[in-house]
C-alpha positions in Angstrom: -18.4 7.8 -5.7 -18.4 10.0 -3.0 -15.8 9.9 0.3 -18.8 9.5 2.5 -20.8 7.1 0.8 -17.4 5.0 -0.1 -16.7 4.7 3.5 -20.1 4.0 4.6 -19.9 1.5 1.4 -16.6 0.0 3.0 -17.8 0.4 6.6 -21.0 -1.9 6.0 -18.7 -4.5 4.0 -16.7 -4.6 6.5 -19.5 -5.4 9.1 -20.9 -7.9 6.7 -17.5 -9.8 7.0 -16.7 -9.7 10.6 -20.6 -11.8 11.3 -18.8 -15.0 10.6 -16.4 -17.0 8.6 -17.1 -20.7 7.0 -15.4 -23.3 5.2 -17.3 -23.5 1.8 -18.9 -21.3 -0.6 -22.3 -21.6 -0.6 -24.1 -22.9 -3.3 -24.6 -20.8 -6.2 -21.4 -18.8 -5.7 -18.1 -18.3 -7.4 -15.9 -21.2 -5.9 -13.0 -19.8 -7.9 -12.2 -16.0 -8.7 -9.8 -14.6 -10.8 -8.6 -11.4 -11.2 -6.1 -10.6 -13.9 -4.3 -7.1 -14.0 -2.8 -5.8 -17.2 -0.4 -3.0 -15.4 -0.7 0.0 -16.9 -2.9 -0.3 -20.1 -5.3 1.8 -20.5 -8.2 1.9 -23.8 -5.6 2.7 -26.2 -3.0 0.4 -25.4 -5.5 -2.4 -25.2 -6.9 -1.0 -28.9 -3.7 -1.4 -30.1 -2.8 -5.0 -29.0 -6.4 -5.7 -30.5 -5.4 -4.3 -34.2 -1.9 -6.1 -33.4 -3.1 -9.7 -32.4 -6.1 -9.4 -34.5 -8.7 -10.4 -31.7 -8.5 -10.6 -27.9 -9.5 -13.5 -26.2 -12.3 -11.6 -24.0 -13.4 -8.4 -26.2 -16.4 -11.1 -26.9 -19.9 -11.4 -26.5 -19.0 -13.9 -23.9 -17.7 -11.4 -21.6 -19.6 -8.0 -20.4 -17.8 -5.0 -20.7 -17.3 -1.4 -18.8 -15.0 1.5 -18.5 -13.7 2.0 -14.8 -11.6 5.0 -13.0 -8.6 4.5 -10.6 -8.0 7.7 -9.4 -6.5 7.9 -5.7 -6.7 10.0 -2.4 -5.1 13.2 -2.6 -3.6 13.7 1.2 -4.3 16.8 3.1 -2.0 17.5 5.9 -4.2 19.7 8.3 -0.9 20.8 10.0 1.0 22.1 6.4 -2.9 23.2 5.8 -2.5 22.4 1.7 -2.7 18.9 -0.1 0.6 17.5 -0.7 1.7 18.2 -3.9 4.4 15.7 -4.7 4.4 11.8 -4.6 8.0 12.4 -2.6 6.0 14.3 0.3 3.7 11.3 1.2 6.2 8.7 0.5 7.7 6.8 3.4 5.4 8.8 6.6 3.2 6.1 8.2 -0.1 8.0 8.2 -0.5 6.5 11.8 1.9 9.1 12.8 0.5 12.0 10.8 -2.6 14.9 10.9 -4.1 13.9 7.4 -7.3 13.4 5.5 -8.0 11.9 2.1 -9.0 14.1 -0.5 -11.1 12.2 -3.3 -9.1 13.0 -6.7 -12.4 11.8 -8.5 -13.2 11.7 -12.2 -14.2 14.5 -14.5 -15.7 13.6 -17.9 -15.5 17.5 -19.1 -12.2 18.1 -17.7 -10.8 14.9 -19.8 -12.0 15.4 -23.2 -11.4 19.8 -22.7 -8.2 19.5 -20.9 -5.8 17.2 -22.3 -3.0 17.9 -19.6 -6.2 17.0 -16.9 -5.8 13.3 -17.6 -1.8 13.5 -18.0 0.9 12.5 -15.6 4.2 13.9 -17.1 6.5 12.0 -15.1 6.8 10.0 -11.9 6.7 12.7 -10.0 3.3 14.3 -10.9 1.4 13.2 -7.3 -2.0 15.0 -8.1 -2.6 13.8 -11.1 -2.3 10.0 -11.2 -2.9 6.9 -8.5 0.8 4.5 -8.4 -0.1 0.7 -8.4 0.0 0.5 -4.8 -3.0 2.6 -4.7 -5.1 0.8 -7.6 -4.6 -2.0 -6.2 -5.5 -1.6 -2.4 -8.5 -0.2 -3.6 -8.8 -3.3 -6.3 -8.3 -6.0 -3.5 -10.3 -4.0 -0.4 -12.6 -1.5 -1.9 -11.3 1.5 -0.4 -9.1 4.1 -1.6 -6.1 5.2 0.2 -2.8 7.5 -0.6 -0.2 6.4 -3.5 3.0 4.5 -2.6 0.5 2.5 0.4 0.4 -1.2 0.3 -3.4 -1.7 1.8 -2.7 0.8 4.3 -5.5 3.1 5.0 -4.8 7.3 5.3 -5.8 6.7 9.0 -3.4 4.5 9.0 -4.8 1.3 9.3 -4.2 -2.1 7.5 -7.2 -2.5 5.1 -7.7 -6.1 4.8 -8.1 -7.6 1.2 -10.4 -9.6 -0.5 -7.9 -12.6 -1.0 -7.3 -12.6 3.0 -10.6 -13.0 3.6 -10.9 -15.8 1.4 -8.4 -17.8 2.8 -10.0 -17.6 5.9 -13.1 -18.9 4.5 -11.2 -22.1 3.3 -10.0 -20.8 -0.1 -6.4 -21.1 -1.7 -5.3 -17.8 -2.4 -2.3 -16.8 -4.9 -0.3 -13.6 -6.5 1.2 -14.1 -9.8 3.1 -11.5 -11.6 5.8 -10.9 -14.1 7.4 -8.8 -11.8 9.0 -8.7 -8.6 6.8 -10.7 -6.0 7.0 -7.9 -3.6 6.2 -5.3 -6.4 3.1 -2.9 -5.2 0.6 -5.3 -7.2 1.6 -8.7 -6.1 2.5 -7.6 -2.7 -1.4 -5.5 -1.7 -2.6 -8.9 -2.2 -1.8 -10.1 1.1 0.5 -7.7 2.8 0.5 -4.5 4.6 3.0 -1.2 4.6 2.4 2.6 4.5 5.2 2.3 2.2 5.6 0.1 -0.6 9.4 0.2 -0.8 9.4 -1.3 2.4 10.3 -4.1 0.3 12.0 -7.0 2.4 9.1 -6.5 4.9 6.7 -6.7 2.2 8.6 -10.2 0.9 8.1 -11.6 4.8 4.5 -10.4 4.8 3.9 -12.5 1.5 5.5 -16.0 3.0 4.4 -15.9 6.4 0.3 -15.3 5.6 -1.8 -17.5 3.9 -1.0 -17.4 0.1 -0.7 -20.5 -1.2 0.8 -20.0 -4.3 3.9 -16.6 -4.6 5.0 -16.3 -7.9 7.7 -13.5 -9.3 11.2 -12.1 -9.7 12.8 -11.7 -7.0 15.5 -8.0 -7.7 15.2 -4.7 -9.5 16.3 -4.3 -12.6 19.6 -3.1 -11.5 20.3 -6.6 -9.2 19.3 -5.0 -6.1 17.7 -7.8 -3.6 14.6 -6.8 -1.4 13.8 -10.2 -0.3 16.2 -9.9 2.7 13.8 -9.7 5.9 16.3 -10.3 8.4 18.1 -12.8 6.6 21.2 -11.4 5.9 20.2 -9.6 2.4 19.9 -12.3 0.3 17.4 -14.0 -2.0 18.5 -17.6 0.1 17.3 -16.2 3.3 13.6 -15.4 1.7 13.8 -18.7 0.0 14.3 -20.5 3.7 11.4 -18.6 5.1 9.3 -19.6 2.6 10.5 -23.3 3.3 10.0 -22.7 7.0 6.4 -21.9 5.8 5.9 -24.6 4.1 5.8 -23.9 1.0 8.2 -26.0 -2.3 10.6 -23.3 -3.8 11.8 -23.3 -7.4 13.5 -21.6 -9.4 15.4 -21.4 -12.6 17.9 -23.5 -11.1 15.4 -26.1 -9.7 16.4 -29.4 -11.8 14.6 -30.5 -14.9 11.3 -31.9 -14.0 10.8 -30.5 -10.6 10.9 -26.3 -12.5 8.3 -23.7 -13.7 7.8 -26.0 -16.9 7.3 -29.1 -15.3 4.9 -27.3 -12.8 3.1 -25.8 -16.0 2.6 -28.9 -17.7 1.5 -31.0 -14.7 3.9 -33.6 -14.7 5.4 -31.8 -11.2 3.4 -31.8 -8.0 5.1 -30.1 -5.3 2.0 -29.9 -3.3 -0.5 -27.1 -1.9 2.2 -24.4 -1.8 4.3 -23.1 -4.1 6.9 -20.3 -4.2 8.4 -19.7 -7.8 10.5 -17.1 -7.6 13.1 -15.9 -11.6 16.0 -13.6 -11.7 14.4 -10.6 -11.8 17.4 -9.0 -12.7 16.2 -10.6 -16.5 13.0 -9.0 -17.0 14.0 -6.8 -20.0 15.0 -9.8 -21.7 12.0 -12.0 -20.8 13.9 -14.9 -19.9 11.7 -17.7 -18.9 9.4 -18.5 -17.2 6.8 -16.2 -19.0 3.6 -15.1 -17.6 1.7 -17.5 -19.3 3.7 -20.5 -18.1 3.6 -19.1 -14.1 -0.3 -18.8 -14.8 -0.4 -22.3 -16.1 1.8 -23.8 -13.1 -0.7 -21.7 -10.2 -3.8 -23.0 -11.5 -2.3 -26.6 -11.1 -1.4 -25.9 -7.7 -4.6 -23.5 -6.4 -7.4 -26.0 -8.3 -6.0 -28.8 -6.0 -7.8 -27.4 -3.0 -11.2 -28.7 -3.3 -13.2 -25.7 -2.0 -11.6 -23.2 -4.5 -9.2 -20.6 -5.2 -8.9 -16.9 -5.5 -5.9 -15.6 -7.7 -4.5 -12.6 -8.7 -2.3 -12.5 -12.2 -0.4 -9.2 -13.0 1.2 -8.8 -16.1 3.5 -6.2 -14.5 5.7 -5.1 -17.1 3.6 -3.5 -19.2 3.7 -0.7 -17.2 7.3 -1.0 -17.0 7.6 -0.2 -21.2 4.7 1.9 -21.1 6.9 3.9 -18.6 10.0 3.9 -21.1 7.8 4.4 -24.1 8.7 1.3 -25.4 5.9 -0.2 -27.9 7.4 -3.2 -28.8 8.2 -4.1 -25.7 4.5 -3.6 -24.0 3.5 -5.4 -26.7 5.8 -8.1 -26.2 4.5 -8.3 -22.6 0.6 -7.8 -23.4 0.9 -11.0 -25.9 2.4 -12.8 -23.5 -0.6 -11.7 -20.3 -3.5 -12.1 -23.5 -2.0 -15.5 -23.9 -2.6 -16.0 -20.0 -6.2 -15.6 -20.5 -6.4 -17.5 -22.8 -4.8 -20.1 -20.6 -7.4 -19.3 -17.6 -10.7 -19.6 -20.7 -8.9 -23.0 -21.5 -8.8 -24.1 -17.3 -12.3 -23.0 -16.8 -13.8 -24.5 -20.1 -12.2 -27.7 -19.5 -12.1 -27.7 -15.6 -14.3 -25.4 -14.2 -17.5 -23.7 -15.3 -18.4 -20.2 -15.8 -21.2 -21.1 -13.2 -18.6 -21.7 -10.3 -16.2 -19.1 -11.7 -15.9 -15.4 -11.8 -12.8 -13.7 -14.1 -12.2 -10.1 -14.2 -9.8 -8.7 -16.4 -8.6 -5.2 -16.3 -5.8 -2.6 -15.6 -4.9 -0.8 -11.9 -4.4 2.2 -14.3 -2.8 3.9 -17.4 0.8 4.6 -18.6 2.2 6.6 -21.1 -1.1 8.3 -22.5 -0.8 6.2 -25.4 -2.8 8.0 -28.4 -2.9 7.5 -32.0 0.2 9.3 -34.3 -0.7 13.4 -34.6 -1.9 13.6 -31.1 1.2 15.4 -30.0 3.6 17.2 -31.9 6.8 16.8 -30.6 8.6 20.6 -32.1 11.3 20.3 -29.7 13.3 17.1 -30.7 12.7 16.0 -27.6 10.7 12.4 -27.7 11.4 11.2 -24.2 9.9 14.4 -22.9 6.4 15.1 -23.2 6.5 17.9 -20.7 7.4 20.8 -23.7 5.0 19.4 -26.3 2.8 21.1 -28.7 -0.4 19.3 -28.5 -2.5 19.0 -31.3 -5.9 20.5 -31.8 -7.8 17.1 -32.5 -6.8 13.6 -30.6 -5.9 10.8 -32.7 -6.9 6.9 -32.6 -4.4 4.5 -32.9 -4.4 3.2 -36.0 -4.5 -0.5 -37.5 -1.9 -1.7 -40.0 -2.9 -5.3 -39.7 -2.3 -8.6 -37.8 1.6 -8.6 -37.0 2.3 -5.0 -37.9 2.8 -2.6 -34.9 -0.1 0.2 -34.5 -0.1 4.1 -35.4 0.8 4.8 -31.5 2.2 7.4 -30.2 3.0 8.3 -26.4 2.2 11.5 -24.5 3.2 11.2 -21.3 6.3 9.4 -19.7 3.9 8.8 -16.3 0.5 7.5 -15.1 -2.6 9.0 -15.9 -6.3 9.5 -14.8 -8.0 8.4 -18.1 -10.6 5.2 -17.6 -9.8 1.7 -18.4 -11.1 -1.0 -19.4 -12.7 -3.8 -17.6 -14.1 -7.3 -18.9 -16.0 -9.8 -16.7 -17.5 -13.0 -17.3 -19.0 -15.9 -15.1 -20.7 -15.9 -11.7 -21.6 -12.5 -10.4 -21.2 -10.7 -13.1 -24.7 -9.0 -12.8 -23.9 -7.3 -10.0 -21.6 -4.2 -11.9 -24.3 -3.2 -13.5 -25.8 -1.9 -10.7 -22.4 -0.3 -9.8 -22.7 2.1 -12.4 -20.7 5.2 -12.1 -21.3 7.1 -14.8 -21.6 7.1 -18.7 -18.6 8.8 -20.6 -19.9 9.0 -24.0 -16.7 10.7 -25.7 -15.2 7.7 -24.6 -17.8 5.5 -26.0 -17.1 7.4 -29.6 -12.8 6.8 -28.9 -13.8 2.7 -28.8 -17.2 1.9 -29.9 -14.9 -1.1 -31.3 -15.0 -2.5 -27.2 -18.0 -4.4 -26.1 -18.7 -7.0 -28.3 -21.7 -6.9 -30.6 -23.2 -4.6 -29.3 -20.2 -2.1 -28.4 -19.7 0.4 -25.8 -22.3 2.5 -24.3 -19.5 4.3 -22.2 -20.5 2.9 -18.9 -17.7 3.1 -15.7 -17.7 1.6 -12.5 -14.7 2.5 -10.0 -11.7 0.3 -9.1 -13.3 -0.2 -5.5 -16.6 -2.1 -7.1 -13.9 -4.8 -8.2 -13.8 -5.8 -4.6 -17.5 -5.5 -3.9 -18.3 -8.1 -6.9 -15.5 -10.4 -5.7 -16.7 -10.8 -2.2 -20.5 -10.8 -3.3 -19.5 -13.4 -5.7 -17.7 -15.7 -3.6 -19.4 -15.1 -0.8 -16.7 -14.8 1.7 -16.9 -14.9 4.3 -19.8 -17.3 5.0 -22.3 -18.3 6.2 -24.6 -17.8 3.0 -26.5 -15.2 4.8 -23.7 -13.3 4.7 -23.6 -13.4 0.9 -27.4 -12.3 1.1 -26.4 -9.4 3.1 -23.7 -8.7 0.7 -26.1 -9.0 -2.0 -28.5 -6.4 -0.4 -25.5 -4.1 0.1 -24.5 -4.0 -4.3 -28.1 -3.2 -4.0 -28.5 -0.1 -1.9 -25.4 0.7 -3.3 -26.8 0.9 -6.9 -30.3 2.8 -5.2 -27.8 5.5 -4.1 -25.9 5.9 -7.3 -29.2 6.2 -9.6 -30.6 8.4 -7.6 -26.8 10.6 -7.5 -26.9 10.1 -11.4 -30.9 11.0 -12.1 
């Protein structure tokens, strides 16, 4: 995808939505959208949670498949005259204020499967090579692409408004789940806006003062530091009272039995339409509850209340997290727990819903950890946490299946993100419209996981990250009227005119 043809892509949209804004979906739209993000799990990680689990819940015939890319903006700052070239360099300078233009980092099948180092982020502070989550997602939630470390803030510097905003201005309920901090880059691009995403306590006071209806994460780093302190004294209480203010019920893993995260999950607890659930963050590593899957369970109870739907995002965020520490067990432990959450959302639509009225998307913002099968690399220094002095080998290894319950031949190459495709599964209304989004066919891909796709496999197929927004909005038809949805619908198609004749 071009710049020019993604911003005329995102200009039209854009025009498309600002005609009007209606209560209902129309009929023959996706009432309910779901979007669920496995953070930072690319082909190989997801091949090896297949081998490890023995099946996934949508690598099915019930669900169509593709590859997708996530690359970024580059920045150019036409005073330095160059491209930034570290993440450190952009971070933290509102692009309102500075002389920049976006520089499409793009995709390049012969540069991935000649160059292995093309594809590989060495570390968090490779900026040219790799998108962060807050860029993956802006571009996930409002189908444009924009600089890393922005929180659906354009390179202009412009809030870019998301998917999930305009749905709740077409009468939706609209939540952000994740396993991380609430105001971590995924959760937060949802309905909030920064040119910096560790402008974290104005990021938190975005999230309960718009129109979310369900909040759900951890509330501090790792290391106990609190973020949700917008101008409430620097404490998780003050963010808590806000989000009372707002109207929404708070618990928490002090909230008494009956009236917590299980009780919410289960459906004997009804706090109403809005629900902030916010755990000790400062307990992720050892995954205290409540677990992805229960949070997932509790939001659909609240969101499916509101009877003309509900548009979700669900991030399993610590996958990237482990992926980042080269930690197997530990992704795995995490990827079990967001696989079961699917499970959980097939269950809700099956028995609640109907893949008619419903659209679920599962994929990744990106990769971590350029996970590869054993013999990849060869690590001849002794060094295994550093990839950056490693011998790599002349042929590139699967992962390999030891069975059900038995970890994977994995191995990690990279301590960073990278710029390799991932994987993206859809099913239910809508759905049509990616494959007239086609980017490309990567067919050394296809050969790596021919074992994707269902019966019929992988063709090696890719859309970009920004169609993920186009198929939302054409799908739920937000805003209204229905001729809006039309126009939408016209738009996928010129779109797809443009790219076959860019591909023949």
């Amino acid at each position: 995808m071009t710049f020019r043809r993604m911003c005329c892509s995102a200009g039209i949209a854009a025009m498309l939505f600002a005609l009007a804004a209606g209560p209902v979906a129309a009929q023959g739209t996706a009432k309910n959208v779901i979007l669920m993000i496995s953070d930072g799990l690319g082909f190989n990680g997801w091949e090896a949670a297949k081998y490890y689990q023995g099946s996934l819940p949508y690598d099915n015939d019930d669900f169509e498949f593709y590859g997708m890319t996530t690359y970024m903006h580059n920045v150019y700052d036409n005073d330095l005259g160059r491209i930034l070239d570290s993440k450190d360099e952009a971070a933290g300078q509102d692009s309102a204020t500075k002389n920049w233009t976006a520089v499409s980092q793009g995709y390049d099948q012969t540069q991935m499967w000649s160059d292995f180092n093309y594809h590989r982020g060495t570390d968090s502070g490779d900026y040219n090579k790799f998108t962060d989550s807050a860029a993956a997602a802006t571009a996930l939630y409002t189908g444009g692409k924009t600089y890393n470390s922005s929180v659906s803030y354009s390179v202009a510097g412009q809030e870019m408004k998301t998917f999930f905003e305009y749905a709740a201005e077409a009468g939706r309920a609209t939540g952000s789940v994740s396993s991380v901090q609430l105001n971590h880059a995924t959760p937060a691009c949802v309905d909030a806006h920064s040119f910096y995403r560790y402008n974290k306590d104005d990021l938190g006071h975005d999230m309960v003062t718009s129109d979310l209806s369900v909040i759900m994460g951890g509330d501090a780093y790792i290391d106990g530091t609190d973020y949700l302190d917008h101008g409430n004294g620097g404490d998780v209480a003050g963010w808590k009272a806000d989000a009372v203010a707002n109207g929404f019920a708070v618990i928490d893993q002090n909230s008494p039995a009956g009236q917590d995260f299980a009780a919410l999950a289960a459906g004997t607890y009804n706090p109403g339409a809005k629900v902030a659930g916010v755990f000790d963050g400062s307990t992720l590593d050892g995954r205290a509850d409540p677990t992805l899957n229960s949070m997932t369970q509790g939001a659909l109870n609240v969101l499916s209340q509101d009877p003309d739907g509900f548009c979700m995002m669900i991030e399993g965020g610590a996958i990237d997290w482990q992926n980042h520490d080269n930690n197997a067990a530990l992704m795995m432990r995490e990827q079990v727990d967001f696989d079961n959450s699917v499970q959980t959302v097939i269950d809700w639509v099956d028995a609640n819903s109907s893949w008619d009225e419903t659209l679920l998307i599962v994929t990744a913002d990106h990769e971590t950890g350029g996970i590869w099968g054993q013999g990849t690399i060869l690590d001849n220094n002794g060094t295994p946490g550093d990839h950056t002095d490693d011998t790599i080998n002349g042929t590139w290894q699967n992962v390999m299946d030891n069975g059900v319950g038995n970890m994977p031949g994995m191995e990690y190459t990279s301590g960073g993100h990278t710029n390799a495709l991932v994987p993206l599964w859809v099913r239910g209304q809508g759905t049509d419209m990616f494959a007239g989004l086609i980017d490309g066919t990567d067919q050394t891909a296809a050969g790596f996981w021919d074992e994707f796709g269902g019966t019929g496999g992988w063709n090696g197929s890719y859309v970009d990250n920004t169609d993920v927004f186009t198929v939302m909005q054409g799908a739920a038809a937000v805003p209204e009227p229905s001729s809006v949805a039309l126009l939408c619908t016209g738009l996928v198609g010129l779109l797809a005119l443009a790219r076959r004749r860019r591909h023949s």
